[in-house]
C-alpha positions as CSV (number, residue, x, y, z in Angstrom):
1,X,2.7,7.7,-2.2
2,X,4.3,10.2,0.2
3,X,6.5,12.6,-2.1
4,X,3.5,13.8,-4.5
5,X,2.1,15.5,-1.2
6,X,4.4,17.8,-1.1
7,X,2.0,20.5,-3.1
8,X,-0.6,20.0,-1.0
9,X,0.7,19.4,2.3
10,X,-0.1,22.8,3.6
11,X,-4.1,22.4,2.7
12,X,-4.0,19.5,3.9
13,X,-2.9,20.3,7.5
14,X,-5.2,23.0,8.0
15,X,-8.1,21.1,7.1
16,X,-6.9,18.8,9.6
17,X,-5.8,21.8,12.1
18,X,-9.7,22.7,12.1
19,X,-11.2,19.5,12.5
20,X,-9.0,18.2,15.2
21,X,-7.7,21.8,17.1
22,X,-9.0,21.1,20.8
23,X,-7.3,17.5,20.6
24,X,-4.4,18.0,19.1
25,X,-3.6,20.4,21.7
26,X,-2.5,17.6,24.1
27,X,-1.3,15.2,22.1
28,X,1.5,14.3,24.1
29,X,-0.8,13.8,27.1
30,X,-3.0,11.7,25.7
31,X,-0.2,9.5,24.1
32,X,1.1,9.0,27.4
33,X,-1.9,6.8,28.9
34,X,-2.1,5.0,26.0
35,X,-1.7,1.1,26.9
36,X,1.0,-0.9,25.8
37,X,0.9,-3.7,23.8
38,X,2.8,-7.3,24.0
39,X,6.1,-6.8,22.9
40,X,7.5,-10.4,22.4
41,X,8.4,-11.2,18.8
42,X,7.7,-14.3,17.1
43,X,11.0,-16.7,17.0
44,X,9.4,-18.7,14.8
45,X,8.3,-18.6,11.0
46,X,4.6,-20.2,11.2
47,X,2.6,-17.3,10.4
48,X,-0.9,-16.8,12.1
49,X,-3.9,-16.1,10.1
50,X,-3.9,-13.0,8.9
51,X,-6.1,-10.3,9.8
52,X,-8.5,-8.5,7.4
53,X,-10.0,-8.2,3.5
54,X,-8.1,-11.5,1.8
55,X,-5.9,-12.2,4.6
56,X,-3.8,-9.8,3.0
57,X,-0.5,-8.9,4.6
58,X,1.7,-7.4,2.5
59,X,4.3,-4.6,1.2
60,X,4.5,-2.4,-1.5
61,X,7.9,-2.7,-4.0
62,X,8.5,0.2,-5.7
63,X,10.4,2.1,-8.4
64,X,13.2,4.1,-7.0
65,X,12.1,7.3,-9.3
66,X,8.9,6.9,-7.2
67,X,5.4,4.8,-8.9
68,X,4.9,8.3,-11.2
69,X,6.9,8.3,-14.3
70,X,5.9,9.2,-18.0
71,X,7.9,6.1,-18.9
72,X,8.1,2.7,-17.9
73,X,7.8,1.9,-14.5
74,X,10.6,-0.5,-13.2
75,X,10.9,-1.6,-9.6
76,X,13.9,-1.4,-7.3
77,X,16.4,-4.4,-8.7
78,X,15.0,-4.7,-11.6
79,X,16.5,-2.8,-15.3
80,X,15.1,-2.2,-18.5
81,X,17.0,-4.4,-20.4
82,X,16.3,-7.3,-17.7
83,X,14.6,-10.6,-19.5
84,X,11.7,-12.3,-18.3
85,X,13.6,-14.9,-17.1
86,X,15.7,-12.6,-15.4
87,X,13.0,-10.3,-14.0
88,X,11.8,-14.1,-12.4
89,X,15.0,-14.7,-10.4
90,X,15.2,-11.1,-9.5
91,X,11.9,-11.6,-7.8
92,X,12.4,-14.9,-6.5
93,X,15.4,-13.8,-4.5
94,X,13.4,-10.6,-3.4
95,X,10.7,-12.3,-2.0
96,X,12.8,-14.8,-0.4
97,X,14.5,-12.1,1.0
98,X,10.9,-10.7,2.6
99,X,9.8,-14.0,4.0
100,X,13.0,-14.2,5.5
101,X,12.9,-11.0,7.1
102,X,9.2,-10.4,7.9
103,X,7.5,-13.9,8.3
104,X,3.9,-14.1,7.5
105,X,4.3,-11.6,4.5
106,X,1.8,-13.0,1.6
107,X,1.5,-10.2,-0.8
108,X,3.4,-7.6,-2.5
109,X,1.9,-4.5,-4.7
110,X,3.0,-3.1,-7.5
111,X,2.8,-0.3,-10.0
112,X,1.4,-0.5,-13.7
113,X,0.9,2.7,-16.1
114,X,0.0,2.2,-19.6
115,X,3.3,2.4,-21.4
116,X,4.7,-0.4,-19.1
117,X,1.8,-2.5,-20.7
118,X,1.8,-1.0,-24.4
119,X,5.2,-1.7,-24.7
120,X,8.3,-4.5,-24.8
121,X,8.6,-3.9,-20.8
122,X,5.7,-6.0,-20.5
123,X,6.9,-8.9,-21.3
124,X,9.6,-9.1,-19.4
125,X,7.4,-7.2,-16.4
126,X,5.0,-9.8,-16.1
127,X,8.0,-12.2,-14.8
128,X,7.1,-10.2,-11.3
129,X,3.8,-11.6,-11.2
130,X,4.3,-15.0,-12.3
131,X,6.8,-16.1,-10.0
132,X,4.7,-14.3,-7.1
133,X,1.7,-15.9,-7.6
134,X,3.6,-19.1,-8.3
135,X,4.8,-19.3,-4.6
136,X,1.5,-18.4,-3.5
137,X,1.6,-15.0,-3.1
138,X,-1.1,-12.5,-3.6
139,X,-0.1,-9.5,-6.0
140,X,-1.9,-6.1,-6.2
141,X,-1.5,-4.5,-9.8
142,X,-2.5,-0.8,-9.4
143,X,-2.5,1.8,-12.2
144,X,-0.3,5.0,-11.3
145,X,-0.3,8.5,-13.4
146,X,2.7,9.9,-15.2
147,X,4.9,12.2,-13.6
148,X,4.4,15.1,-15.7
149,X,0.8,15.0,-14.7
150,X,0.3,14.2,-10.9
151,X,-3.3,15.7,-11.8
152,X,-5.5,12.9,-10.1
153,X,-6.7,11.6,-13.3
154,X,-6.3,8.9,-15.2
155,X,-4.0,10.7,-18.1
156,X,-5.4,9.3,-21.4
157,X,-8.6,7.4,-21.1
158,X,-7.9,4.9,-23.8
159,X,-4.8,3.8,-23.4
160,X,-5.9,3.2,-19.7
161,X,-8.7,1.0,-20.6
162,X,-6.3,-0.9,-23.2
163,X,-3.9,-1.6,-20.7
164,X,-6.4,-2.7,-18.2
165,X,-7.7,-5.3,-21.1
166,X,-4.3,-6.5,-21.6
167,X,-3.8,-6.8,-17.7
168,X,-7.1,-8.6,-16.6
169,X,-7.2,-10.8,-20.1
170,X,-4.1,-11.8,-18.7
171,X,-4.5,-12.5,-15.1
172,X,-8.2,-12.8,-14.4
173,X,-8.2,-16.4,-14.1
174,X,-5.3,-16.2,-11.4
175,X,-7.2,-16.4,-8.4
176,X,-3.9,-14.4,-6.6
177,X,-3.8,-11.4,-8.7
178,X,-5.7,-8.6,-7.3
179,X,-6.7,-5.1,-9.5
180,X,-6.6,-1.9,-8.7
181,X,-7.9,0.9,-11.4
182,X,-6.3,3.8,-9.8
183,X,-4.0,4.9,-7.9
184,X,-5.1,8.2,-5.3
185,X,-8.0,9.4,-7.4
186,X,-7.6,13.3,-6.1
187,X,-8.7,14.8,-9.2
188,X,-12.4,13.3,-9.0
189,X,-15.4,14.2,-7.3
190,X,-16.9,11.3,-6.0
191,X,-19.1,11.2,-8.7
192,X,-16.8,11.2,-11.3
193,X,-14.7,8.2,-9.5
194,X,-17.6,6.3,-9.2
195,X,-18.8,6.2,-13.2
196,X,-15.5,5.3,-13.8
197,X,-15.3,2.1,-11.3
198,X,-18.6,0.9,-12.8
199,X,-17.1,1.8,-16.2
200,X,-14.5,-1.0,-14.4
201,X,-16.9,-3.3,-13.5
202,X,-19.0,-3.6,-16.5
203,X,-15.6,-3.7,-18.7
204,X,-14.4,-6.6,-16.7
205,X,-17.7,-8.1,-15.2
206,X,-15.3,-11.6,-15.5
207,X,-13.3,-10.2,-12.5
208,X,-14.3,-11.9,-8.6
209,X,-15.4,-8.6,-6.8
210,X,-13.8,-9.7,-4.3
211,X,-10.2,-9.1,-6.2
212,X,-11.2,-5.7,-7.2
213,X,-9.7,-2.8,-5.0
214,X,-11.1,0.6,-5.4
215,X,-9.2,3.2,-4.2
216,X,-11.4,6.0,-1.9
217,X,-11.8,9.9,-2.3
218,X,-9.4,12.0,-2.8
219,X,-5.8,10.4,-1.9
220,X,-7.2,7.1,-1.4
221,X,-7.8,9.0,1.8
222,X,-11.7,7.8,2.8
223,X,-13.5,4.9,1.7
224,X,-17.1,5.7,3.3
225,X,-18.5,7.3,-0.2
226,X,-17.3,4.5,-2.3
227,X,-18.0,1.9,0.1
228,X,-21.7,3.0,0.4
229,X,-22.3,2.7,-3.3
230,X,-24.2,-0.3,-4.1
231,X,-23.0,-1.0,-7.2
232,X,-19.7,-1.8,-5.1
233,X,-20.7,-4.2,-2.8
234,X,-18.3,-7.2,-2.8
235,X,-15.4,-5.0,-4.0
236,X,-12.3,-4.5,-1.6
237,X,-11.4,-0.4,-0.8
238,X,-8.3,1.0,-0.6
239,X,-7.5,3.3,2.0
240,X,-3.7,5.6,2.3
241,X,-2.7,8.1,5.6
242,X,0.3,9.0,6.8
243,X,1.8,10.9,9.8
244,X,2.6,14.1,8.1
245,X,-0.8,14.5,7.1
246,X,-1.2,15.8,10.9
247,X,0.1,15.7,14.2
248,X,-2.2,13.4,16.9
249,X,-1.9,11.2,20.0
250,X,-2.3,7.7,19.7
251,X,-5.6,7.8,20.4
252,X,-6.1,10.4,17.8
253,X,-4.6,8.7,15.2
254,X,-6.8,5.6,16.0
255,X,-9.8,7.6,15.7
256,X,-8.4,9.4,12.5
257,X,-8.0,6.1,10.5
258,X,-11.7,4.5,12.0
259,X,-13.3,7.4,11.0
260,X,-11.8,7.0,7.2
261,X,-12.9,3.3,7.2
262,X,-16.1,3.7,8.5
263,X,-18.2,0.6,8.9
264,X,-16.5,-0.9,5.8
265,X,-13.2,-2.5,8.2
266,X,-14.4,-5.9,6.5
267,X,-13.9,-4.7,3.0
268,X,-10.8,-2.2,3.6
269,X,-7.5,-3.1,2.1
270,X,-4.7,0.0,4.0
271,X,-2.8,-0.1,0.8
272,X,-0.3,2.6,1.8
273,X,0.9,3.6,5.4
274,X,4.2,4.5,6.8
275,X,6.9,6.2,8.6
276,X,10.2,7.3,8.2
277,X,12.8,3.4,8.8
278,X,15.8,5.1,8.6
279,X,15.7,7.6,11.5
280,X,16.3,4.7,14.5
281,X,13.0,5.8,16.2
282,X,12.2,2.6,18.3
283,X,8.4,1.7,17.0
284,X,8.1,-1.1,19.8
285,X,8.8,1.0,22.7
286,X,9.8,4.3,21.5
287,X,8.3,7.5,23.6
288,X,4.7,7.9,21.8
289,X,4.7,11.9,21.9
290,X,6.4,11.8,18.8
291,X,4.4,11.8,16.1
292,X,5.8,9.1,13.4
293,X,5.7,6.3,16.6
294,X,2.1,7.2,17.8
295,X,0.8,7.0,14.1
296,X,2.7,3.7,13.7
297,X,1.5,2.1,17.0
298,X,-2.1,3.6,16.3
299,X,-2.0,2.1,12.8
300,X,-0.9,-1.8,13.8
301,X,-3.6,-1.8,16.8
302,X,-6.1,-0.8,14.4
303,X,-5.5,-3.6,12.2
304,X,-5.0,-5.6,14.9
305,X,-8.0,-5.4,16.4
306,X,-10.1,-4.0,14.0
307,X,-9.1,-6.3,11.4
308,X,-7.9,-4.2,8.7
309,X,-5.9,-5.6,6.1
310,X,-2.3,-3.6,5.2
311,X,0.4,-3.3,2.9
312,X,2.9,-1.3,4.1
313,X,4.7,1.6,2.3
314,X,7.3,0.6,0.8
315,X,8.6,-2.5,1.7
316,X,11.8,-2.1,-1.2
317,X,11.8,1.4,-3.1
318,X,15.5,2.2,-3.5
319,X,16.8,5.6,-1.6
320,X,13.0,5.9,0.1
321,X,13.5,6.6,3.9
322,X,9.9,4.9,4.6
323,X,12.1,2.2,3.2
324,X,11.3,-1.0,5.6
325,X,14.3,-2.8,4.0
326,X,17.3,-2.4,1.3
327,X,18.8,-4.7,-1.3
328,X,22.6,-5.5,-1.4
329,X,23.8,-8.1,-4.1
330,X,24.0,-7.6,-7.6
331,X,22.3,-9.0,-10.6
332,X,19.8,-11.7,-9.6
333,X,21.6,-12.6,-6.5
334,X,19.5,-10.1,-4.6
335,X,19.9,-9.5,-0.6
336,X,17.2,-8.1,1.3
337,X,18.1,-6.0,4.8
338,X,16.4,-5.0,7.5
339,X,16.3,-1.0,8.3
340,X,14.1,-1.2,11.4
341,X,13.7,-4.3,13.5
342,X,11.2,-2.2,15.7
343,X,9.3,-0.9,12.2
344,X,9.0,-4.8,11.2
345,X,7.4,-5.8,14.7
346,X,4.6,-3.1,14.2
347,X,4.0,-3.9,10.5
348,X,3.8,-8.0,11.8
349,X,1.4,-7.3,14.9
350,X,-0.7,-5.0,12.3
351,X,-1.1,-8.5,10.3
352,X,-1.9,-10.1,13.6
353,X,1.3,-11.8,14.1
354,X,4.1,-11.4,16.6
């Protein structure tokens, strides 16, 4: 997610400065031709089909400390002394509160690490899960790092792989529960990251392919080396960007994300994108020479039309200004709100609604 960049921001950019310099250049310009799209938003709650890998349309929910903590990981609304019963109605009012404010939503993802799993939280944890799934919503359980590592590897090898036997023993007969090994693998070569997904697969060779998501190179920032690997062909790929990675046009930023993706659109789950909600920057009709609008219009056209699956970042993390909505309420009589009317329409027409 977006706060862990911080470090790296700066080589980032430049790598980015020299592959993109001559465009870049007239950014604004080019965003300025770029052609509008239909601005009409749904009135109605009948959602469409979905677009992309799964039909998955979804958003992440998050802990306020952010996904990377040496502890347990505990999602905005919930607390660590919350029941399983109570972790249920927490997350039956949350959801309700999506579908209520974003129709067509079908999937939320969330964050697992190994003490979360290890230890009492679990119980209660899985809660989150179980009333998803049992409303019919797809859940993606991805493994984060602790937050005194942030090192791009996985921090003890087995207690990883315990946890992940405790997780897929768990859920791999739920047809609506999606894995993820790892979250933004940066600390691997590709070689590396790729012994360790077929370490994965042969581990858990009960799991559909098809509800496997393997996260690409670097910050889950390309999926072309991991897609071309054989040995992954049925899984789905996980793909992040985000607009202060770089500075682009519209048209940039559409190229930017095709040329992470690759020829693997069909397979390619956008598990993280997003923009600052809090700013009132009008993502429907807002001026597209800034920089946060043209990556957010680039982003929905190209799962629009290219059929990309997405799960935007963050749909609820507590004090996150990529925030899409809040929670008011208090103990399980949770109230979701809309931040940014124009930041939902994007997110919907990404999903191919609105």
């Amino acid at each position: 997610m977006k706060k862990r960049y911080a470090v790296m921001l700066l080589g980032i950019i430049l790598c980015a400065c020299s592959k993109e310099e001559a465009l870049d250049v007239n950014s604004g310009d080019a965003a300025a031709n770029e052609p509008a799209v239909e601005n009409t938003v749904s009135n109605t709650n009948a959602s469409t089909a979905k677009v992309g890998a799964a039909s998955i349309a979804g958003l992440n929910w998050a802990d306020g400390r952010d996904n990377f903590v040496d502890g347990w990981v505990i999602i905005s609304g919930l607390t660590a002394g919350d029941s399983y019963s109570t972790v249920a109605s927490k997350t039956e009012a949350v959801l309700n509160g999506f579908s209520s404010k974003i129709s067509g939503v079908n999937t939320i993802r969330i964050p697992i690490n190994p003490p979360s799993v290890a230890e009492s939280w679990w119980g209660s944890y899985q809660g989150v899960i179980d009333k998803a799934t049992s409303k019919g919503w797809k859940v993606i359980i991805a493994c984060w790092e602790s937050s005194s590592s942030k090192d791009g590897k996985i921090d003890n090898t087995t207690a990883f792989w315990n946890m992940w036997t405790t997780v897929v023993n768990k859920y791999q007969s739920n047809g609506n529960v999606y894995f993820e090994p790892f979250n933004e693998p940066h600390g691997y070569t590709l070689s590396q990251l790729t012994s360790i997904y077929a370490q994965f697969l042969s581990n858990y060779s009960g799991v559909p392919k098809g509800r496997i998501i393997l996260d690409g190179i670097g910050y889950s920032e390309n999926v072309t080396g991991v897609g071309a690997d054989s040995r992954f062909n049925g899984c789905l790929l996980g793909l992040h960007n985000y607009a202060f990675w770089a500075t682009r046009s519209v048209t940039q930023w559409r190229a930017d994300w095709r040329s992470r993706i690759g020829s693997y659109g069909a397979r390619t789950v956008i598990t993280e994108f997003g923009a600052a909600m809090n700013s009132g920057k009008d993502y429907q009709n807002g001026n597209q020479s800034d920089n946060e609008i043209a990556y957010i219009v680039a982003t929905s056209d190209v799962c629009r039309n290219d059929q990309i699956a997405s799960v935007y970042w963050p749909g609820l993390r507590d004090n996150d200004s990529y925030s899409l909505f809040t929670r008011g309420g208090s103990g399980t009589n949770i109230t979701i709100n809309t931040v940014s009317s124009t930041g939902v329409f994007r997110v919907r027409y990404g999903w191919g609604e609105n």
